[in-house]
C-alpha positions in Angstrom: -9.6 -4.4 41.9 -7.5 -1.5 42.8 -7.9 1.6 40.3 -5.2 3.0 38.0 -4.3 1.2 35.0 -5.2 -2.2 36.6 -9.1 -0.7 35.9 -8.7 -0.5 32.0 -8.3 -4.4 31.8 -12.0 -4.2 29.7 -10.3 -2.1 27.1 -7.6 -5.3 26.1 -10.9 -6.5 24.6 -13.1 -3.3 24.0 -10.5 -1.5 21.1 -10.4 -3.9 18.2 -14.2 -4.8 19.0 -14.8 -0.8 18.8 -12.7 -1.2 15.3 -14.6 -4.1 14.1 -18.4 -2.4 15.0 -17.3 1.0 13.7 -15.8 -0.6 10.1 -18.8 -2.8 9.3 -20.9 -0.1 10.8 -19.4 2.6 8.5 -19.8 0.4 5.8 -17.9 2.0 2.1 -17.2 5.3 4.0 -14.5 3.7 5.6 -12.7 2.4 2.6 -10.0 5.1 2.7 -8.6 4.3 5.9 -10.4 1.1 7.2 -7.3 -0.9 7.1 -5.5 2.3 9.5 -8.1 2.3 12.1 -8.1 -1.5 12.2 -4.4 -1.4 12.9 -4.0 1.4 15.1 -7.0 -0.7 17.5 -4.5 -3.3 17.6 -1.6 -1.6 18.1 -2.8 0.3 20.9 -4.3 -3.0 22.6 -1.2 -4.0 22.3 0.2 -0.9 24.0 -2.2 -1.7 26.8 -1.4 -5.2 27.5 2.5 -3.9 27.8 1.6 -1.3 30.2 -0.5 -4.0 32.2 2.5 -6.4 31.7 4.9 -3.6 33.6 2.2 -3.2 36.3 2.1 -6.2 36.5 5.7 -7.1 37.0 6.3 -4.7 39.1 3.5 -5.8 41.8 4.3 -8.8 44.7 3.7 -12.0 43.5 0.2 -12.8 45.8 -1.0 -9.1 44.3 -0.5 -9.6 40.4 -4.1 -10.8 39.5 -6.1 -8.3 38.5 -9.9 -8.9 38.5 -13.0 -6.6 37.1 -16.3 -7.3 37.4 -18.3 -4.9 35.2 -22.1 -5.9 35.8 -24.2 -8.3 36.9 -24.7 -10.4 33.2 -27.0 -13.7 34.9 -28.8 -13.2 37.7 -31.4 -16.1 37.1 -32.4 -18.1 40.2 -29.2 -19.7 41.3 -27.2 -19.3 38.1 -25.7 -16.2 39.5 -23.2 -15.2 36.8 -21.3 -11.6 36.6 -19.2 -10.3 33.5 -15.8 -10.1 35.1 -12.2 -10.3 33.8 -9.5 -11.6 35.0 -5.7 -10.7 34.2 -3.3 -12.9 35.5 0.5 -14.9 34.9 -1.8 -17.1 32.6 -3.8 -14.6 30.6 -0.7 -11.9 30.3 1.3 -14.9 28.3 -2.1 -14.9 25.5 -2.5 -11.2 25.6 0.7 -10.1 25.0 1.2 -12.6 22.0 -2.0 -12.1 20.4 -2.1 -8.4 21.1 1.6 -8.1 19.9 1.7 -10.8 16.9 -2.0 -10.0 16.1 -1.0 -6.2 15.3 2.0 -7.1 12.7 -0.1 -9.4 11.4 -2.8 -6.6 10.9 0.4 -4.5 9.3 1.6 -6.9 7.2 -2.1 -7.3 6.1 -1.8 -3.9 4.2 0.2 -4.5 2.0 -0.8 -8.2 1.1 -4.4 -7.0 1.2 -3.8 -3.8 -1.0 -5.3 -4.8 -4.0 -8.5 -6.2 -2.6 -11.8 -3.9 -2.7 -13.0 -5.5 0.7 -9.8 -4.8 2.7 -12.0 -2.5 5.1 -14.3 -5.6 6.1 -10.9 -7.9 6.2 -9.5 -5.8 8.8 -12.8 -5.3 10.6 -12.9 -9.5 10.5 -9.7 -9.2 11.6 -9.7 -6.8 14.8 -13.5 -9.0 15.5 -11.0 -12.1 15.5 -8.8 -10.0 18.3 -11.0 -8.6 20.9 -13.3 -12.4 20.8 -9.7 -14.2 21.2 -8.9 -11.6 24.3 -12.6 -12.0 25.7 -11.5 -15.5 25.9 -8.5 -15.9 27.8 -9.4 -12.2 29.6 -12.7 -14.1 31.1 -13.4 -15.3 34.9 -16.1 -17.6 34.1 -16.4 -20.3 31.6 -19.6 -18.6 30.5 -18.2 -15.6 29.7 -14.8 -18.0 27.9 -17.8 -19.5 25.8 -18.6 -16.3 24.4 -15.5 -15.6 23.3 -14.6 -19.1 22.3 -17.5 -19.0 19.7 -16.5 -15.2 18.9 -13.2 -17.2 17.4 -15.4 -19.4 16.0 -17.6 -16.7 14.2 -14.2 -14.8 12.9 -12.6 -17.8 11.7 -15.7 -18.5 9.3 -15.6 -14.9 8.1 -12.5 -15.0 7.5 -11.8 -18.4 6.0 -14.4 -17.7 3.5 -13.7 -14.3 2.9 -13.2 -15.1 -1.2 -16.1 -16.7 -1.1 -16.3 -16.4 -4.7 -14.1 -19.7 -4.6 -16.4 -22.4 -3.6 -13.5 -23.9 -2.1 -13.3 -21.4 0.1 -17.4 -21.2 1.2 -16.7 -24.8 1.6 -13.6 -24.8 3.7 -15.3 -22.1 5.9 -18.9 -23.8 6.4 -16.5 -27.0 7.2 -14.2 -25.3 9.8 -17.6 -23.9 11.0 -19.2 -27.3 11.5 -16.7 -29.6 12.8 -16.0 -26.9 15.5 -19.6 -26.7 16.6 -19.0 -30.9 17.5 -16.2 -29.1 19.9 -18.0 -26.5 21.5 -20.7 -29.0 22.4 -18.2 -30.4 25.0 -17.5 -27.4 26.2 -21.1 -26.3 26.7 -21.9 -29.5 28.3 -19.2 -29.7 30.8 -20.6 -26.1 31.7 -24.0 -27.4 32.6 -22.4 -30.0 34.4 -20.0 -27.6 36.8 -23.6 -25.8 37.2 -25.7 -29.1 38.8 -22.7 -30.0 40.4 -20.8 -26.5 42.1 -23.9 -24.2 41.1 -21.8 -22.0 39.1 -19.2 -21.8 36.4 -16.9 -19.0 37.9 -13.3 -20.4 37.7 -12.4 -19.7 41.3 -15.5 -21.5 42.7 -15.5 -24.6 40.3 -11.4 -25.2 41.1 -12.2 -24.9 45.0 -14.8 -27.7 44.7 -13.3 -29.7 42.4 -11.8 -31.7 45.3 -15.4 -33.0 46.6 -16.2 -33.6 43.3 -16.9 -38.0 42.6 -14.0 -39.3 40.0 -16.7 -39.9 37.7 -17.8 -36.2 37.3 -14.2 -35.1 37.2 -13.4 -37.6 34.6 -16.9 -36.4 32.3 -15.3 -33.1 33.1 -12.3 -33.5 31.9 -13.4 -35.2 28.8 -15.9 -32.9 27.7 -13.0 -30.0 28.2 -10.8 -32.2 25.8 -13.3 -32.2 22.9 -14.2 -28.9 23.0 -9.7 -28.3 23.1 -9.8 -30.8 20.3 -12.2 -28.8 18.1 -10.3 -25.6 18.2 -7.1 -26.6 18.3 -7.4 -29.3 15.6 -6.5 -32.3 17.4 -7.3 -35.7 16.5 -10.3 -36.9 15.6 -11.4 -33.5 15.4 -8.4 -32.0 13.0 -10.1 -32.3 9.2 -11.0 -28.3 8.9 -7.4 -26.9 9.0 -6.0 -27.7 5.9 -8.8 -26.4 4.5 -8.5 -23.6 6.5 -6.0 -23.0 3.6 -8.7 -21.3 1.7 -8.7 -18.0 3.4 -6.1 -15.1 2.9 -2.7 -16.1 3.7 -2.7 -13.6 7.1 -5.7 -15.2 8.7 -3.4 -18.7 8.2 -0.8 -16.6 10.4 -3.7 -15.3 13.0 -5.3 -18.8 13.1 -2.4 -21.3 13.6 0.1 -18.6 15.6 -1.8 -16.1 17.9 -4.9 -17.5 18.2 -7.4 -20.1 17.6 -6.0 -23.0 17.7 -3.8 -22.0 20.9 -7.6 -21.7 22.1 -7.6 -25.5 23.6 -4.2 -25.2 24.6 -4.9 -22.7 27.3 -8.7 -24.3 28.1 -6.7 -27.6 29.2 -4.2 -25.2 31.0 -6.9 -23.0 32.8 -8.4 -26.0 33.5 -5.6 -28.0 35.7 -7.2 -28.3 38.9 -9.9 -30.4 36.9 -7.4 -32.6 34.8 -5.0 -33.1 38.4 -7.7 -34.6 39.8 -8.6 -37.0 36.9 -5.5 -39.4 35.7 -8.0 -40.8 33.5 -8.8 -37.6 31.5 -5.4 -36.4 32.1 -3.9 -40.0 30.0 -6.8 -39.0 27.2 -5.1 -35.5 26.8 -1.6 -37.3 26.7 -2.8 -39.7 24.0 -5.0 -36.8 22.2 -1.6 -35.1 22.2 0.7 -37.7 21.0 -1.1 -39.1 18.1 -1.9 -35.7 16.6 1.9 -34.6 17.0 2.9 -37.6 14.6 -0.6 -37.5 12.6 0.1 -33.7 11.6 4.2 -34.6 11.0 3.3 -37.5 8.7 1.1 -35.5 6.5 3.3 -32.5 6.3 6.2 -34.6 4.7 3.9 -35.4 1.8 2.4 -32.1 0.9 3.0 -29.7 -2.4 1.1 -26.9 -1.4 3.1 -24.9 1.1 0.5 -23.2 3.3 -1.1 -27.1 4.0 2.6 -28.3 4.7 2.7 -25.5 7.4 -1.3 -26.2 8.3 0.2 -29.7 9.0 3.1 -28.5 11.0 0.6 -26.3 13.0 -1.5 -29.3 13.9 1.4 -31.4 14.6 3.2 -28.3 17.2 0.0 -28.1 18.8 0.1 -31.6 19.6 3.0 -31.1 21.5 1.6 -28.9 23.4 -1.3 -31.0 24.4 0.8 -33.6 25.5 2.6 -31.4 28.1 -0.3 -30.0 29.4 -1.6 -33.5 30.0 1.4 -34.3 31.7 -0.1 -31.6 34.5 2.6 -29.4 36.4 5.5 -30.6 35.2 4.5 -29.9 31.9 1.8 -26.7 31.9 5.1 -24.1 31.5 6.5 -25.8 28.8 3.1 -26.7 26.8 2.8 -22.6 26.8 6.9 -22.1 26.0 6.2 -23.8 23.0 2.4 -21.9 22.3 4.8 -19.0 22.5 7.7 -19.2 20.7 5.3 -21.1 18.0 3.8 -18.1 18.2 6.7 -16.4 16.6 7.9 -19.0 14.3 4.8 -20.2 13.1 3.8 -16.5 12.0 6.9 -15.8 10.6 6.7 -18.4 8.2 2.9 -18.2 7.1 3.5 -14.4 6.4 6.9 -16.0 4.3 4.7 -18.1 2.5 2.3 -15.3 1.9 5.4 -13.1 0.4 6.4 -15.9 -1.6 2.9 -16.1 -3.2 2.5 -12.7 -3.4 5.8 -12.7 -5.8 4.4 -15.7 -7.5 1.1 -14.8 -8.7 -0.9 -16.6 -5.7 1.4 -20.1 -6.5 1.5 -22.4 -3.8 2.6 -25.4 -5.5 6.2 -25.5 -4.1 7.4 -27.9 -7.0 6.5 -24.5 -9.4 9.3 -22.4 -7.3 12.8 -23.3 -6.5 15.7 -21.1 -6.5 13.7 -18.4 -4.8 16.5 -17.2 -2.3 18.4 -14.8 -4.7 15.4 -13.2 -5.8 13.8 -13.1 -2.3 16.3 -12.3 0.2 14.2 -10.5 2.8 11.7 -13.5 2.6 14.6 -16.4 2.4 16.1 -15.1 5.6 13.3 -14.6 7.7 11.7 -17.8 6.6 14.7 -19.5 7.5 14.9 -18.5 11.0 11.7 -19.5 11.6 12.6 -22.7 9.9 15.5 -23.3 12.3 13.5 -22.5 15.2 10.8 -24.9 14.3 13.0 -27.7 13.6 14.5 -27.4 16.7 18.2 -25.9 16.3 19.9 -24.4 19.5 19.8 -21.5 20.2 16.5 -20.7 18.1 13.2 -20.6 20.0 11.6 -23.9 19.6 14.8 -25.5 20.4 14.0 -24.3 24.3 10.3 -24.7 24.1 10.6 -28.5 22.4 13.3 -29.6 24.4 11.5 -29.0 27.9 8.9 -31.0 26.2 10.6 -34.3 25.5 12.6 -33.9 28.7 8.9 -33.7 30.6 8.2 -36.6 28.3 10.8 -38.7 29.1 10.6 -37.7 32.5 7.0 -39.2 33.0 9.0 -42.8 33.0 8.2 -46.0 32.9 6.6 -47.6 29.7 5.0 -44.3 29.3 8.4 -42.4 29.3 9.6 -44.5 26.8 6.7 -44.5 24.7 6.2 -41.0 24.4 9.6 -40.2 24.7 10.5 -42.4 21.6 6.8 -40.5 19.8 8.3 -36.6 20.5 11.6 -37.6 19.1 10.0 -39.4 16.0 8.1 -36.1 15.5 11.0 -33.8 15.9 12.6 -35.9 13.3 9.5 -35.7 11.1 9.7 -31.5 11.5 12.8 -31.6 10.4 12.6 -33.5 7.2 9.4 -31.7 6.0 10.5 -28.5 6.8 13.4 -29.0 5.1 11.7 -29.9 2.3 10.1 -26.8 2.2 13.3 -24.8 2.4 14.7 -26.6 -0.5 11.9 -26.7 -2.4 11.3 -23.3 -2.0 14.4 -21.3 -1.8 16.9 -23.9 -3.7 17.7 -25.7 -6.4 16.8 -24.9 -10.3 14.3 -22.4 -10.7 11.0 -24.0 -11.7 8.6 -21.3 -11.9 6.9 -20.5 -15.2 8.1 -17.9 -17.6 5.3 -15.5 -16.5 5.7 -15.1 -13.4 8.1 -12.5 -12.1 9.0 -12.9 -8.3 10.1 -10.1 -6.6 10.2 -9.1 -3.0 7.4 -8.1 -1.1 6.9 -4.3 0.1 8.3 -2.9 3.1 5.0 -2.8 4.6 5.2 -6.8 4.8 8.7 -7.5 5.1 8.9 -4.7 8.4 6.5 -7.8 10.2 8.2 -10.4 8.9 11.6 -9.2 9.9 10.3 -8.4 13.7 8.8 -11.6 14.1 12.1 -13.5 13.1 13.6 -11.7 15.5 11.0 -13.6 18.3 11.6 -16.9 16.5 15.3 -16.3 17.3 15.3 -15.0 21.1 11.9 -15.9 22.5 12.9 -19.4 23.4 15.9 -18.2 25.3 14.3 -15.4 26.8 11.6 -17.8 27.7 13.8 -20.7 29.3 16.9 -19.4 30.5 16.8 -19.4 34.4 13.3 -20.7 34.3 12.1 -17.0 34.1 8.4 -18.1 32.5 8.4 -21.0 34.9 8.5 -19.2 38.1 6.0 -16.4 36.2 3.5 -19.2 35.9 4.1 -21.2 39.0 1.4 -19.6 41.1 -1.3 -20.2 38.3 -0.4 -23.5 37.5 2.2 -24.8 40.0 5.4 -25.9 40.4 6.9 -29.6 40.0 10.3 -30.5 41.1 10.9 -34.0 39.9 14.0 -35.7 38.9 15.2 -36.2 35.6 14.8 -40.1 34.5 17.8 -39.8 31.5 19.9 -36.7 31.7 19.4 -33.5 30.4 22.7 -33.9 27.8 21.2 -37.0 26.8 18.2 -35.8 25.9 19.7 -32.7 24.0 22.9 -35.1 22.1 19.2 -37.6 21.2 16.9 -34.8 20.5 20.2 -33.2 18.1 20.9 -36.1 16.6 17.4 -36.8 15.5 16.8 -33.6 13.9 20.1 -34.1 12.0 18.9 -37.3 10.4 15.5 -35.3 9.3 17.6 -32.7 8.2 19.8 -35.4 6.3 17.6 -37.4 4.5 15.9 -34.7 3.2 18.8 -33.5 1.6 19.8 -35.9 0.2 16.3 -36.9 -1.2 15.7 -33.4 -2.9 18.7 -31.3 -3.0 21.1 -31.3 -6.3 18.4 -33.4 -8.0 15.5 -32.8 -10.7 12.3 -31.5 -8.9 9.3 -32.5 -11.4 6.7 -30.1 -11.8 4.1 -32.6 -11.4 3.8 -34.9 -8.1 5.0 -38.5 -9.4 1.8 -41.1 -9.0 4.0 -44.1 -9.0 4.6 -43.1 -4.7 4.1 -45.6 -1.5 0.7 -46.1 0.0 2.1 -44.2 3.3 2.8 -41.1 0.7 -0.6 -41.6 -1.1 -2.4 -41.6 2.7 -0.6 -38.6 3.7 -1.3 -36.7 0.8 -5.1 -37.7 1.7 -5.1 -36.5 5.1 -4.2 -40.0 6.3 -8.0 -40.3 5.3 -8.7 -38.2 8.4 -12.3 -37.3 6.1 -13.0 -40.6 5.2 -12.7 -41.6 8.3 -15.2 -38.9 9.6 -17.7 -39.9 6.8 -17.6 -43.4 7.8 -17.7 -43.2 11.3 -20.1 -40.3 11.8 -21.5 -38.8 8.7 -23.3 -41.5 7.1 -24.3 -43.4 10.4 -25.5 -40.1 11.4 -27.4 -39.3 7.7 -28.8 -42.8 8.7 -30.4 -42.1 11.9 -31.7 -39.2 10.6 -33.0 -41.1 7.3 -34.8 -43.4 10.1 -36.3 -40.7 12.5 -37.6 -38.9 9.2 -39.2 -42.5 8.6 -40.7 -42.7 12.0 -42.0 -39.2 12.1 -43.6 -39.8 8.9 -44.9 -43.2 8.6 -45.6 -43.8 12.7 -46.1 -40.0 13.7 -47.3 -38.4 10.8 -49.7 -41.8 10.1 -51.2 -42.0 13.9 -52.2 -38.1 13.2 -53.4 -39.2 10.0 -54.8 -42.0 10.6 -56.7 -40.5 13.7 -58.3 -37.4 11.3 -59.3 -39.9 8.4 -61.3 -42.2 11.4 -63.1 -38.9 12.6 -64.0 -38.5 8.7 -65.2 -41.3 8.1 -67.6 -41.1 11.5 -68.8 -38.2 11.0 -69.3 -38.7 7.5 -71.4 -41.5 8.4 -73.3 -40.1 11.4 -74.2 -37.0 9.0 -76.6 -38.9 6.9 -79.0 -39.4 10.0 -79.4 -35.6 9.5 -81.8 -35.2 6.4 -83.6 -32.4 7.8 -86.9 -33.8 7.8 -89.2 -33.3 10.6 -90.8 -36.2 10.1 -88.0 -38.2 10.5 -86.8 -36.5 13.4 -90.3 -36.8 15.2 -89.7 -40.4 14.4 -86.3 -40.6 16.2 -87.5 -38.7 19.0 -90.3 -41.1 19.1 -88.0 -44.0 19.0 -86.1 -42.8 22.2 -89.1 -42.1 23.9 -90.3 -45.7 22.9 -86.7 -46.8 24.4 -86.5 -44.8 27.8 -90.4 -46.3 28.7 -89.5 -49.3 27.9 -86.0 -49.0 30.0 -88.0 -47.8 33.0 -90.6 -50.2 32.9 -87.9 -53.4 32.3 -86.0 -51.8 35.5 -89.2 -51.6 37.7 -90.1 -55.1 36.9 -86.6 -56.4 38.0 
């Protein structure tokens, strides 16, 4: 790689992990100013990843990856495996929204964290989070993507169960913790396959063989890729641990569901096209994956109380989106990461609204305890309304861009499977919109509800400052984004191009995909606005409300299917080992007992009887030799 800035790629990764080591390193010294250092790391990795985003840009298209290989990590027989980075069209889309979003998260974290005695170690969790997210998408290898795929995994735990205290937070961490490790076993897997099969697990090398690779090892591939996507991005069946994931502080909700970890599978599927191409098998599991999370998460969001798990539910059901573009290969890798990155945006905006909301209402989260919250909460109504319009879908917010490319590339796939997933991203986008709209009135309108103790007031400037910067991405991203197909062509040499007609037309699509939303929008007015809100959920509810308010029984499920199957394998090995193992061990040391307690009672120590052994034997070997002469 040529010097100059291009050379300082490492240090995308290197300043928040310098943060983290020197704040938990430090220890109580750095109380004082911690939460500053953590910040400014952030801040200036972001300042990096601009300055490598100019370079960048300003470079011919053929000479804008930038690779560094900074030592020889696995040199063991014929694994051969360096530590290298690579910055490309791909990794610049990840680094400047988790570098940029990441460090008004870290901001906004000040204030909502100023109260706590372990702010230092939240922001050193926090910028730990940041450098093993940008390991990730920075590596060249899969090995090296590992490593920072279980960094996330690592920070997410920490951070989750940061109030530990609260057993539902240890719980909700060790549970995130677990279900991901099912995940990462795919992914670990699939790297031991490209290794007996390429002999190494460098991107470049594994996508230049993957076309002599047998169907069936692309398919295995591409399955064991999925999993692992599945794991972190909380897709189905793998989805239980993120409304849970509740349990944390509301600002790792915001670094979790909008910058990075569960835009972590997104991008594996993406960096992994040249596998899926080659695999219509794998690439129809990642389409279905996609689909029935997008509708799973939507129909579980329209039932929730608690407002972060309504937005946990959103989360899962956006990133389902996603998942089914990129399974729709070329034609849909651009838009899956439009919509990762005006999510990005939205998405943040409104967990750090919710968090402002809390913070004015004494750590509520019950939205039937709020109402009326818009006069007392400007700052925090507006913002969270802009990322509500851009979520739902309304031209000319972000998501409207991001989402519509989606369906269009849905539609587009034709056939039965146009029409069956065109008919499920419609369906969804009408889901987003009633829910979400039930947030905002829940939230922001109507009677006030809240108790006559709490005082809710509008959150610092410290808080609002983020909030009011990232509305300002929720509003222009997806234009920016779209218009002229800027981050189309910017990806096209990473993940290709496709240039296929349009099965319905594009005003169709938009007057359907319109409409729809209006009809969310609708009913959901008219089913909670101007009416009596009751404090307490009403029981008397549909068995679809009572699933969705369960998870759609996503844990049950999980229990029945795996857990106790599992808990009886092992119940049956444990039985083996001890009864069949344990017993033939046994069993061998109580015959040797017994022998030899038997064969010690010919040892009285007598010499008389001894001289009559030996003359026994002697009496025996005559009589042996004399029987054998005779015959």
């Amino acid at each position: 790689m040529s010097g100059g800035i291009a050379s300082t790629v490492w240090l995308l990764p290197a300043l928040p992990l310098v943060g983290a080591l020197v704040l938990l390193l430090a220890g109580r010294r750095s109380d004082p100013w911690g939460h500053l250092l953590g910040c400014a790391t952030a801040i200036a990795s972001f300042a990096l990843g601009v300055a490598l985003f100019l370079d960048m840009a300003g470079r011919d298209e053929a000479d804008r990856v930038m690779h560094q290989s900074l030592f020889s990590w696995v040199p063991v027989a014929d694994l051969q495996v360096d530590f290298g980075l690579q910055l490309d069209q791909l990794s610049m889309c990840f680094v400047l929204l988790i570098t940029g979003v990441g460090s008004l998260i870290h901001v906004y974290s000040i204030g909502y964290m100023d109260h706590d005695p372990e702010r230092r170690k939240f922001f050193a969790y926090l910028n730990l989070f940041l450098a093993a997210m940008l390991l990730l998408v920075l590596a060249d290898n899969y090995l090296g993507l590992y490593v920072g795929w279980e960094g996330v995994g690592l920070a997410s735990y920490l951070l989750i169960g940061f109030w530990q205290h609260k057993p539902s937070a240890a719980t909700a961490a060790k549970k995130a913790f677990l279900v991901n490790r099912v995940g990462d076993m795919g992914l670990a897997i699939a790297m031991m396959i490209m290794f007996v099969t390429f002999g190494t697990v460098a991107f470049s090398e594994v996508f230049a063989g993957a076309d002599g690779a047998s169907d069936g090892v692309l398919t295995a591939l591409g399955f064991l890729l999925l999993l692992g996507a599945c794991g972190k991005s909380a897709q189905v069946p793998l989805q239980s641990w993120l409304g849970d994931a509740m349990e944390g502080p509301t600002p790792v909700s915001a670094l979790i569901h909008a910058a990075t970890m569960v835009t972590a599978g997104v991008y594996l599927i993406t960096r992994s096209g040249p596998i899926f191409d080659l695999s219509p098998t794998a690439q129809m599991a990642v389409v279905i994956v996609g689909a029935v999370t997008l509708l799973f998460g939507a129909i579980i969001g329209c039932a929730k109380d608690d407002i972060k798990k309504a937005l946990a539910a959103s989360t899962m059901s956006q990133i389902g989106y996603m998942v089914l573009a990129a399974g729709l290969g070329p034609a849909g890798y651009a838009f899956a990461i439009m919509h990762l990155l005006t999510h990005g945006f939205f998405k943040a905006g409104l967990f750090l609204g919710a968090g402002s909301v809390m913070h004015g209402m004494n750590d509520e989260v019950n939205m039937r305890r709020y109402g009326g919250l818009r006069t007392v909460m400007p700052i925090t109504f507006v913002t969270f309304g802009l990322g509500y319009l851009a979520i739902i879908g309304v031209p000319p917010f972000a998501g409207f861009f991001s989402k519509e490319g989606i369906i269009e590339v849905a539609i587009d796939s034709g056939g039965v499977k146009g029409v069956v997933l065109g008919a499920a991203v419609l369906f969804g986008a009408g889901l987003t919109a009633y829910y979400m709209t039930r947030v905002m009135i829940l939230t922001f309108f109507g009677e006030r509800r809240w108790d006559s103790q709490a005082e809710p007031h509008e959150s610092s400037g410290v808080m609002t400052v983020p909030m009011i910067l990232i509305a300002i991405g929720s509003v222009a991203s997806g234009a920016f984004l779209a218009l002229g197909g800027r981050l189309e062509h910017w990806l096209e040499p990473v993940v290709g191009s496709h240039d296929g007609e349009h099965v319905v037309p594009v005003w169709v699509i938009t007057t359907l995909a319109l409409g729809v939303v209006a009809i969310g929008v609708a009913v959901a007015v008219r089913q909670y606005a101007g009416r009596d809100i009751p404090v307490v959920a009403p029981a008397d509810v549909s068995a679809v409300t009572v699933a969705a308010r369960r998870d759609l029984y996503g844990d049950a499920v999980n229990e029945t299917v795996f857990m106790r199957p599992g808990q009886q394998v092992t119940h049956t090995a444990a039985v083996v080992d001890d009864k069949v193992v344990d017993g033939a061990v046994g069993g061998v040391a109580v015959l040797v007992g017994g022998l030899s307690s038997q064969v010690r009672r010919i040892q009285t120590g007598f010499t008389r009887s001894y001289a009559l052994y030996m003359l026994i034997g002697a009496a025996l070997v005559i009589a042996a030799m004399l029987l054998g002469g005779a015959l």
